[in-house]
C-alpha positions as CSV (number, residue, x, y, z in Angstrom):
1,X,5.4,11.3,-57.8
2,X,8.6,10.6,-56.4
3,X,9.9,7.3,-54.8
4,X,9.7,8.7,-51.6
5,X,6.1,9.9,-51.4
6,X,5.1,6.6,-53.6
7,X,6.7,4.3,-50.5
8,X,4.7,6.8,-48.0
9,X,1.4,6.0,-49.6
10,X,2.0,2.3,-49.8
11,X,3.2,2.2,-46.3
12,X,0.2,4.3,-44.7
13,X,-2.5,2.3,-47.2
14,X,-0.7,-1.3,-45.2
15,X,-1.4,0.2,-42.1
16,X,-4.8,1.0,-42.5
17,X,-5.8,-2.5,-43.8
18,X,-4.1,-4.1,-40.5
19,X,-5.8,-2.0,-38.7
20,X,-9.0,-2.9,-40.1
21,X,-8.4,-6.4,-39.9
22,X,-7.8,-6.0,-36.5
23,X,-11.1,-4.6,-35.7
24,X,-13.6,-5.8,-33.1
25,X,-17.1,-7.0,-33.8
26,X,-20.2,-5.6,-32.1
27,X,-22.8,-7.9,-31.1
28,X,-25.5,-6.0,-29.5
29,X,-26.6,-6.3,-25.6
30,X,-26.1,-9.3,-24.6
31,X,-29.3,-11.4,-23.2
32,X,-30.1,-11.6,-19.4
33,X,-28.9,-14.5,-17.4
34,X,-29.5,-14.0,-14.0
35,X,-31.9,-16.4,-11.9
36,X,-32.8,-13.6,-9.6
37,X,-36.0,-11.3,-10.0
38,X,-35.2,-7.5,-9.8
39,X,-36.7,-7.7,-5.6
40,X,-34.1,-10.3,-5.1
41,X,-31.5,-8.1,-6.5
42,X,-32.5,-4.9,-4.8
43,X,-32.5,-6.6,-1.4
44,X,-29.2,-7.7,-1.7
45,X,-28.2,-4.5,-2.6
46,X,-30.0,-2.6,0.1
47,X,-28.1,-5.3,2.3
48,X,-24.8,-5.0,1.0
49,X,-25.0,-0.5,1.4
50,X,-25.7,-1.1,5.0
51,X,-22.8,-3.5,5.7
52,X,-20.2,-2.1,7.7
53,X,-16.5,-2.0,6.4
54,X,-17.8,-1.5,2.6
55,X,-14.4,0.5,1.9
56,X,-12.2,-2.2,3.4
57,X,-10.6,-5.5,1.9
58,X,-12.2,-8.6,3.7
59,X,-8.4,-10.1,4.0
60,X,-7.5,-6.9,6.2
61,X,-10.0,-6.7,8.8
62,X,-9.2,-7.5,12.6
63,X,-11.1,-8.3,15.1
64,X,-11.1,-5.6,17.8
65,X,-8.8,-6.6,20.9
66,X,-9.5,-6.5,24.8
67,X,-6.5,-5.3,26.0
68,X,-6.1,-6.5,30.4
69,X,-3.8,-4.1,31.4
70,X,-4.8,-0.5,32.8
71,X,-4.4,2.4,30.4
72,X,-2.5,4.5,32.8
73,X,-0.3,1.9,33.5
74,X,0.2,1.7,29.7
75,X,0.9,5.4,29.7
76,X,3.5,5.3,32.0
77,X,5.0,3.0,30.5
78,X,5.4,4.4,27.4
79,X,6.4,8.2,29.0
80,X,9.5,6.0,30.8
81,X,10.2,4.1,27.3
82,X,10.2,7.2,25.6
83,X,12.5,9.2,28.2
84,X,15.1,6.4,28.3
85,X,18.4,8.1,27.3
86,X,19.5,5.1,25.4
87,X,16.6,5.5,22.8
88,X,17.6,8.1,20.5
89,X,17.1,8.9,16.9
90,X,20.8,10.5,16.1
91,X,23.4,11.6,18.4
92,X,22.3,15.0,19.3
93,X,18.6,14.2,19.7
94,X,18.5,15.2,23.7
95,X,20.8,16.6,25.9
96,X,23.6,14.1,27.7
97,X,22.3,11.2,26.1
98,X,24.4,8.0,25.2
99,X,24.4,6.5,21.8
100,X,24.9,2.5,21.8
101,X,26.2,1.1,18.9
102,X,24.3,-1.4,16.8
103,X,27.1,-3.4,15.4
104,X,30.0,-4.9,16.8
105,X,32.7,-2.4,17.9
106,X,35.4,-1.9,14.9
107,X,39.0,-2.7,16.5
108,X,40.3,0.9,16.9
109,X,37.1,1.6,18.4
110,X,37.0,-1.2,21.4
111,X,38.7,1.1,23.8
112,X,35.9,-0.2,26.7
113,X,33.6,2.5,26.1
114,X,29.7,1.3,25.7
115,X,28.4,4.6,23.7
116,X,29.6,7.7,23.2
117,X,28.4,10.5,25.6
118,X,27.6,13.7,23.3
């Protein structure tokens, strides 16, 4: 045998023993410990598949809202919010629209001008 396969051998023989040693123990099922009866434990699981929400966190649940305003009214407001011509997405997103800058003017660009007209 050469070195080589001899240091292969001893290598793979220490792995197997660390891996043995590393090993978990089985100790069978473990003993009941619940102080309900199996009635007790099916009712509260009949309850809990009739809950509503099951497939929602607890944290993330709102209570509904009662809104006082008219839904027309809310309509119409949004229709004039969305055809405002100062409320685009880029510059050529509607026909003779006005873009308004979000920053402060740069000093070569203050010439008086509020937006750009495209």
């Amino acid at each position: 045998m050469t070195k080589s396969k001899l240091f292969a051998a001893a290598a793979i023989a220490l792995l197997t023993a660390a891996g043995a040693a590393q090993a978990e123990t089985y100790e069978g099922v473990h003993p009941v410990t619940s102080g309900l009866s199996r009635t007790e434990v099916q009712d509260q699981a009949v309850a809990a598949a009739h809950a509503k929400n099951q497939n929602v966190a607890s944290g993330s649940l709102v209570a509904a809202s009662v809104s006082q305003r008219d839904r027309s009214a809310v309509q119409r407001e949004a229709v004039a919010a969305a055809a405002n011509p100062l409320q685009n997405v880029s510059a050529g997103s509607k026909v003779n629209s006005v873009v308004v800058p979000t920053s402060a003017p740069a000093a070569s660009a203050a010439s008086g001008s509020q937006g750009t007209r495209m």
